[in-house]
N, C-alpha and C positions, 0 to 999 in steps of 0.2 A: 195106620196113622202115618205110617214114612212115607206111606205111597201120595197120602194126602198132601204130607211137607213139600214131598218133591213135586206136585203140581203145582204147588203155591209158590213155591220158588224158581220156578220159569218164569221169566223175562220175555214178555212180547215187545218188541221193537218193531214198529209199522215202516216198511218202505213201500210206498203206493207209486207205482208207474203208471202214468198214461191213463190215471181209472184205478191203480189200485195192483197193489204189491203187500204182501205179510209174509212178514220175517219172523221166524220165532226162534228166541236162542235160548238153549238150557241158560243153567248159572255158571256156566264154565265158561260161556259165549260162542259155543257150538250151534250148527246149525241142525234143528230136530228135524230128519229126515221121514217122519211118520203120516206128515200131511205129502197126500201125492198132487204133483203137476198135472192140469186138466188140460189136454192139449187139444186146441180146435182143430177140424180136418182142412186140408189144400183149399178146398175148394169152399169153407167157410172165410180164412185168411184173403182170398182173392175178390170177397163177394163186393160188389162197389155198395157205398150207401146213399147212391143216387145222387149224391151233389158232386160237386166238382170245383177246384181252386185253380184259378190261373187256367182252364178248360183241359186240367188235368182229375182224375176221376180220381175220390177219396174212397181209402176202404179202412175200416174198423168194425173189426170182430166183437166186440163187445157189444155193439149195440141191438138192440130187441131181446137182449136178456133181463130175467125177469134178477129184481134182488137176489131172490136164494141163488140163483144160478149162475152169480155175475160173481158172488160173494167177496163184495169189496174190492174186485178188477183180481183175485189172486188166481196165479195162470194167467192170466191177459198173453196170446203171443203178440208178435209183430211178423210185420215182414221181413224181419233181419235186415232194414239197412232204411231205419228212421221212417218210414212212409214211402221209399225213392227207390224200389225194387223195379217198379216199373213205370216210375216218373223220374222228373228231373227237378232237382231244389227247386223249390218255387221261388218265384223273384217277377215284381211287377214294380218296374222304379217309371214313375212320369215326373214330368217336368214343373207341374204345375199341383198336383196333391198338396196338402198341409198337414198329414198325418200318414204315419204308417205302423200296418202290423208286423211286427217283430215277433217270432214264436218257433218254439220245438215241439215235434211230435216224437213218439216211438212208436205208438201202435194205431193212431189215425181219429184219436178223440178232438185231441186238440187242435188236431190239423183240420177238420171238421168244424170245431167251433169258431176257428180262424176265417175261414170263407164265411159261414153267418155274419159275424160281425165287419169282413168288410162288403158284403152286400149292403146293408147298410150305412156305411159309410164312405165308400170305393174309394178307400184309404192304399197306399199302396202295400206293397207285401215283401216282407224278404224270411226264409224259412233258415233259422239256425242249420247249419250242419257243422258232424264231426269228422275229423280226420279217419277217425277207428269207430263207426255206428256199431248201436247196440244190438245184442242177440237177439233173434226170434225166439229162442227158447229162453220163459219166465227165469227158472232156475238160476240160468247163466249171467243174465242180467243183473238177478237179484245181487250174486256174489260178486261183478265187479262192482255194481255202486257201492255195496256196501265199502271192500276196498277202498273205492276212491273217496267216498267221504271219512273212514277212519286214515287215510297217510295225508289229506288234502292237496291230493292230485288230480284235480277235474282236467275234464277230455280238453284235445287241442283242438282249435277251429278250421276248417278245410271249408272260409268262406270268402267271398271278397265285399264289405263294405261299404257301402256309398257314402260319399258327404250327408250328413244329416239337418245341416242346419237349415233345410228350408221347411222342415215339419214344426209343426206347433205343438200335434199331440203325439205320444208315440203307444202305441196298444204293445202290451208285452205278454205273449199267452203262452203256455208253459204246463205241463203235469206235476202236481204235487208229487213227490218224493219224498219218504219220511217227516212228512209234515212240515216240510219246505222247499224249496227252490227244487227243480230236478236240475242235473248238474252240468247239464248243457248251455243253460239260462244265465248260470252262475259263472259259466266262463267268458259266456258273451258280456255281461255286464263288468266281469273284472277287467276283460280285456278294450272293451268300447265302452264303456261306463261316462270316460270325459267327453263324450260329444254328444251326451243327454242333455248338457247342462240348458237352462230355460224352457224344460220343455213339462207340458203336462204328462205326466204318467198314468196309463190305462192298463190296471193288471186284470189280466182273465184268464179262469185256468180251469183243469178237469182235475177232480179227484174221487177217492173210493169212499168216501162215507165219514172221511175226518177232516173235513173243512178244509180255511186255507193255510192253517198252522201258522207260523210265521213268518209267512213267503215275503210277503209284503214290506215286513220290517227288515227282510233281509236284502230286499230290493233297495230299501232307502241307507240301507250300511254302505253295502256294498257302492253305491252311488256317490256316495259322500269319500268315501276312502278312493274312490278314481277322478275325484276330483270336480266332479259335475256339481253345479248350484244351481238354486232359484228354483228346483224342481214343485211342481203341484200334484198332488195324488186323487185320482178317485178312487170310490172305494173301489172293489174288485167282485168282477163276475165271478161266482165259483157255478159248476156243474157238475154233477155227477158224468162220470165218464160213460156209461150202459146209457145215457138220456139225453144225450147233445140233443140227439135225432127230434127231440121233443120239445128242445129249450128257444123254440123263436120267441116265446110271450116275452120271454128273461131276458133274450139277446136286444128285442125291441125296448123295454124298459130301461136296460142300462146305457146302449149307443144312444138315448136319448137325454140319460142325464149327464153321459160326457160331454156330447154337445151345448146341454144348457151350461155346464160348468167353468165355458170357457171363458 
């Protein structure tokens, strides 16, 4: 019977990176060390998924896994340094665009979903980066977001900016993190949130199998407390992260209702 209490009384707290993070804490708020790290080999982490962003080559490990094996992105590594181990931030600013994607990756889902949707739209592009990119190894990661979302110290930006106001629509793509915002997104919008104002908002993002939590509504907080107005929302792509590789029918349905929406 005690042994039963004490499973009952563990606390799962979902943090999904990139596709999918679980964190499980006793009741003491310990981390239960008993689930192991699935770690991919080199030469999985390096494998391209045959597309490319800005004629830089995407890779993400997670994908071609089946459910059981993906299990909700937990383990997911990265390349230790946002997708940019062996690229350079991506950034496609013209002169003449009306829309742009704005997005973070860690591990190459969302960075993948981000060239889908601006194939069709040849929206321009600029890729969040941090000062300090997060770990390759699950584990590591896990333990500083959680960190940084218990002291509310998100990462610093190590990006430069363009004038925005000549976009109409702005696509903002992004990994769920405990059932919201992952914490790179969350800085970019605190910190340039006021030069959203007038614009339509496109949220699209990868997650492990729990929706898009409240990302959205924390998009529109966060927006409102930096001062931006008049903002419009569609509703928001979600994908499973293991299944970008599969989601054009999705990517083509939704760039089309942003489009009509305008």
């Amino acid at each position: 019977m005690k042994g039963k209490q004490s499973a009952i009384g563990v606390i799962m707290a979902l943090l999904i990176i990139s596709g999918g993070m679980i964190l499980y804490l006793n009741n003491r708020g310990s981390t239960n060390r008993s689930e192991t790290i699935s770690k991919s080999s080199t030469s999985s982490l390096r494998q391209s998924s045959g597309a490319t962003i800005v004629n830089q080559p995407i890779s993400a490990p997670q994908l071609q896994k089946s459910n059981s094996a993906w299990r909700n992105g937990y383990g997911t590594r990265s390349d230790g340094a946002d997708t940019n181990s062996r690229n350079t931030p991506t950034r496609r600013l013209t002169a003449d665009a009306k829309s742009i994607i704005i997005y973070f990756s860690r591990s190459g889902s969302t960075e993948l979903l981000a060239s889908k949707v601006a194939q069709r739209t040849n929206a321009d592009i600029l890729e969040i980066v941090v000062k300090d990119t997060y770990a390759a190894n699950y584990e590591s990661t896990l333990a500083r977001a959680n960190l940084e979302r218990e002291n509310g110290t998100y990462p610093e930006l190590n990006m430069q900016v363009p004038d925005l106001s000549q976009y109409d629509t702005v696509y903002l793509g992004y990994p769920i993190w405990a059932m919201t915002l992952s914490h790179p997104m969350r800085s970019f919008l605190t910190t340039y949130g006021s030069r959203l104002t007038n614009k339509q908002i496109a949220p699209f993002m990868t997650q492990g199998g729990y929706g898009q939590g409240d990302s959205v509504q924390q998009i529109r907080q966060i927006l409102r407390q930096a001062g931006a107005s008049n903002n419009t929302y569609i509703n928001a792509l979600v994908v499973d992260g293991n299944k970008v590789d599969r989601a054009d029918k999705q990517v083509d349905r939704w760039t089309k209702q942003v489009n009509t929406d305008k």
